[in-house]
C-alpha positions as CSV (number, residue, x, y, z in Angstrom):
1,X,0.0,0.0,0.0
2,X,1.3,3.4,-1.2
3,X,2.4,5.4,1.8
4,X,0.6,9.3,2.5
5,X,2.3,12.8,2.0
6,X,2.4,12.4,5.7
7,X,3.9,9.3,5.9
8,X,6.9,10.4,3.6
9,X,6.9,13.8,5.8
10,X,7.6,11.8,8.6
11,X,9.6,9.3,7.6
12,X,11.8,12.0,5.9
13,X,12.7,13.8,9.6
14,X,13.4,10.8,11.2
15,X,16.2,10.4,8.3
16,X,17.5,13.6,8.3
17,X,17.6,14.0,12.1
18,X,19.7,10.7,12.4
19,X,21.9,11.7,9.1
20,X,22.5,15.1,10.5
21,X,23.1,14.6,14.1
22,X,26.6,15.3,14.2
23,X,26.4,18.1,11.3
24,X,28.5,21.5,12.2
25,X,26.1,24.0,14.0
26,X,25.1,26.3,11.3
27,X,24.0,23.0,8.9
28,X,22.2,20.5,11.3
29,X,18.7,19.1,12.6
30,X,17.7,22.4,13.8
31,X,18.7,24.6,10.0
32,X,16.6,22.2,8.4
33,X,13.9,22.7,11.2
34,X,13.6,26.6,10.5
35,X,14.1,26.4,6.8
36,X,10.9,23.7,7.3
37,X,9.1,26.0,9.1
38,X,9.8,28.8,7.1
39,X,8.7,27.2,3.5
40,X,5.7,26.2,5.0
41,X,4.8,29.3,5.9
42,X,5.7,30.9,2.5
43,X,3.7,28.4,0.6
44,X,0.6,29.0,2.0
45,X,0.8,32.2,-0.1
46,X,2.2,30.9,-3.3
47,X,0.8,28.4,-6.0
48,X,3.0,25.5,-5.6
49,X,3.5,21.4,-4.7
50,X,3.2,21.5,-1.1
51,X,5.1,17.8,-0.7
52,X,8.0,19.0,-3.1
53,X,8.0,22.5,-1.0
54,X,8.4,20.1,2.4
55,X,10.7,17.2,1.0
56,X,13.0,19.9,-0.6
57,X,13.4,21.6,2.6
58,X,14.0,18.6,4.5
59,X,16.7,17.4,1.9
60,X,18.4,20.6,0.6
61,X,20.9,19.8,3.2
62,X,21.4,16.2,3.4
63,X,24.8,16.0,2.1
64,X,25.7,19.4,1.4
65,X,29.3,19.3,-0.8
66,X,30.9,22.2,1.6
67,X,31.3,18.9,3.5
68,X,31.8,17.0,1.2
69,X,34.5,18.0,-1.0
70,X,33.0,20.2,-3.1
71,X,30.8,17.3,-4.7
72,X,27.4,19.2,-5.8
73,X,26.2,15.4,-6.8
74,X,26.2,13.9,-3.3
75,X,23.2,15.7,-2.0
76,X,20.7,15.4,-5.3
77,X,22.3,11.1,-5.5
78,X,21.2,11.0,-1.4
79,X,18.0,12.2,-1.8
80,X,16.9,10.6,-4.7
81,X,17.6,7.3,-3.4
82,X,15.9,7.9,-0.2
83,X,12.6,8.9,-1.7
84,X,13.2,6.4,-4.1
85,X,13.4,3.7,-0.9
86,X,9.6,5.0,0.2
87,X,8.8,4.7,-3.6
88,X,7.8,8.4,-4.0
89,X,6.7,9.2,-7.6
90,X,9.5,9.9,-10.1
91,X,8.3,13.4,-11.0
92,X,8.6,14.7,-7.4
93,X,11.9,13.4,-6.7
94,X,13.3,15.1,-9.8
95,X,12.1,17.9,-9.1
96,X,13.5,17.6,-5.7
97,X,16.7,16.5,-6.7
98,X,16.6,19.7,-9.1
99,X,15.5,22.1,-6.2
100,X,18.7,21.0,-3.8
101,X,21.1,21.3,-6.8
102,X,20.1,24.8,-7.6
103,X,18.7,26.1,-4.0
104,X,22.9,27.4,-2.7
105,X,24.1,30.9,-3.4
106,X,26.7,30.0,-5.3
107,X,24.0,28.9,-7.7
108,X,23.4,32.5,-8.2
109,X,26.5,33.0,-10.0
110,X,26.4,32.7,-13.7
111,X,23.3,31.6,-15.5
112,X,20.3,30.3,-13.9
113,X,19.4,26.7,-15.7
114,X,16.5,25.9,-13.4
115,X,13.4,27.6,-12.0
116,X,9.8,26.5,-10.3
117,X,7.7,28.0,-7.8
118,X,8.7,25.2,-5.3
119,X,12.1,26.0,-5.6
120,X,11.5,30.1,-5.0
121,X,9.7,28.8,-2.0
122,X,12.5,26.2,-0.5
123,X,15.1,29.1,-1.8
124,X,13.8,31.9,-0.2
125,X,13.2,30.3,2.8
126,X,16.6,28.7,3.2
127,X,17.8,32.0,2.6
128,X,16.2,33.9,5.3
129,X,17.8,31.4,7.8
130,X,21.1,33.1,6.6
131,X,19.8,36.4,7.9
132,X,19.1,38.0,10.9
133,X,20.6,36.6,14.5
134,X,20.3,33.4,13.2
135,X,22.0,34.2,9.9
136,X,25.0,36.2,12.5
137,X,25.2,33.3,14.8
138,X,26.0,30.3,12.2
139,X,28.3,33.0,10.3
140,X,30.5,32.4,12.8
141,X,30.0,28.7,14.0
142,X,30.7,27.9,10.5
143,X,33.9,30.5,10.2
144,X,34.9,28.7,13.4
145,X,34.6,25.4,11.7
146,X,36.7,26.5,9.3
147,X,39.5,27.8,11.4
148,X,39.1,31.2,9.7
149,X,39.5,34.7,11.0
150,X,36.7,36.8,13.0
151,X,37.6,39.9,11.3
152,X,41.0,41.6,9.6
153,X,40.6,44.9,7.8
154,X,43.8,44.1,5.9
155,X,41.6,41.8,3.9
156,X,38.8,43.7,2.3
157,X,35.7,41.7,1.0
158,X,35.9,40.9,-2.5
159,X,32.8,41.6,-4.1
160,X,33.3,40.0,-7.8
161,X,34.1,36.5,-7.2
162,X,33.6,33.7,-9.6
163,X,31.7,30.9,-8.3
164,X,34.8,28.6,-8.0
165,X,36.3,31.9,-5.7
166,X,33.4,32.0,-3.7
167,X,34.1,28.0,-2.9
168,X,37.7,28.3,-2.2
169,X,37.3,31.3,0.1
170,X,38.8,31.9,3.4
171,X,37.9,35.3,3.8
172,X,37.1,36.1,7.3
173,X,33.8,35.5,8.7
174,X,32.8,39.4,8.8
175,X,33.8,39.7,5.0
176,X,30.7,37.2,4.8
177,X,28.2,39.9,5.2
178,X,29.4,41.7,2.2
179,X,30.2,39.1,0.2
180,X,26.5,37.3,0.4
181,X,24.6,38.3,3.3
182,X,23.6,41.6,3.0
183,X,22.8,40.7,-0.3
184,X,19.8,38.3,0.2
185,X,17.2,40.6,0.3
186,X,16.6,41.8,-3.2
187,X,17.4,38.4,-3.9
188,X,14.7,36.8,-2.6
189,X,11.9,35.2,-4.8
190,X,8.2,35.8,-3.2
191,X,6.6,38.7,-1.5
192,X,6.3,36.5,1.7
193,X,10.1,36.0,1.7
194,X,11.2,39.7,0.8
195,X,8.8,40.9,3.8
196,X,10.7,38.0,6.3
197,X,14.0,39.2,5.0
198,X,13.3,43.0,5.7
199,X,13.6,43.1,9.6
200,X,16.2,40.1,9.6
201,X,18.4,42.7,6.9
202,X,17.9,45.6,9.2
203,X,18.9,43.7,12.3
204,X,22.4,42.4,10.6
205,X,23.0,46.4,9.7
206,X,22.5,47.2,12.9
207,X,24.8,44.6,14.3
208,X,27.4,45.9,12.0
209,X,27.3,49.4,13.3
210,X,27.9,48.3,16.7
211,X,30.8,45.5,15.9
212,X,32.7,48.4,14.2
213,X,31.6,50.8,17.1
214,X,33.6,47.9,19.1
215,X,36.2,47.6,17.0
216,X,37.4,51.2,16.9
């Protein structure tokens, strides 16, 4: 017997809690939680597939390649043979697959190849969990992760990267905020998201003002 949407919703936390549940801080359980929530919430004002919206947002991160060696394969190949395990229908996970390889920032760079109003959704809601306090506070889990600086104004942000720059980066975690952060807002898909992202923007402005206020 063929499972229900709310079958596969469920059966698709309990997998990603127990894959993610030693993930770094800024990409575990709880990301996927708020980005979750978050889509949810956006969809019920957009025309979309509301099972795509909440299996994309439960997946996007399941093997994310900043983890993985830069492999952008591993996360679309993990999902799609998960959902293929609960026998979801073939259209769905495609378009699943096809949301998490083109959800990421760096996907931004260059020329766009996919589109669907479940991806704006899963997008802009994965987005506005990299702004605001939340945004601020994995900033700097992941920069500690990474062994990189806090902040060194010999290094200025470097606003034209390529996509393969953007990978390789080290920049310090402050340069972040230039370099995609405070550039979320106008890029954000739906009305619902570019309302979420407005306070969330004004917040990380603010917290600027009063890091450099410390600073000098």
């Amino acid at each position: 017997m063929a499972m229900t949407n709310q079958q596969i919703i469920d059966e698709t936390v309990k997998f990603v809690r127990e894959t993610l549940q030693n993930a770094e801080g800024g990409h575990d359980w709880w990301h996927i939680q708020r980005v979750w929530v978050n889509a949810k919430k956006i969809a019920e004002q957009e025309p979309c597939d509301i099972l795509t919206v909440e299996l994309a947002a439960l997946l996007h991160d399941i093997a994310d390649s900043k983890f993985h060696n830069g492999d952008e394969e591993i996360g679309p190949v993990t999902a799609g043979k998960f959902l293929q395990g609960l026998d979801v229908d073939a259209n769905v996970i495609e378009h699943v697959q096809q949301i998490i390889r083109h959800i990421s920032f760096k996907s931004s760079f260059g020329e766009v190849k996919f589109q669907s109003p479940e991806l704006n959704i899963v997008q802009d809601a994965d987005r506005l969990d990299a702004l605001g306090a939340i945004g601020i506070a994995r900033t700097f889990s992941f920069g500690g992760y990474k062994g990189r600086e806090i902040y060194n104004p010999e290094v200025p942000p470097d606003l034209n990267m390529s996509k393969e720059e953007y990978k390789k980066s080290t920049n310090p975690s402050i340069n972040h905020f230039y370099e995609k952060l405070l550039l979320l807002k106008d890029k954000m898909n739906t009305t619902a998201g570019r309302q979420m992202a407005e306070q969330r923007h004004a917040f990380m402005e603010e917290y600027l003002r009063q890091f450099y206020s410390e600073v000098e």
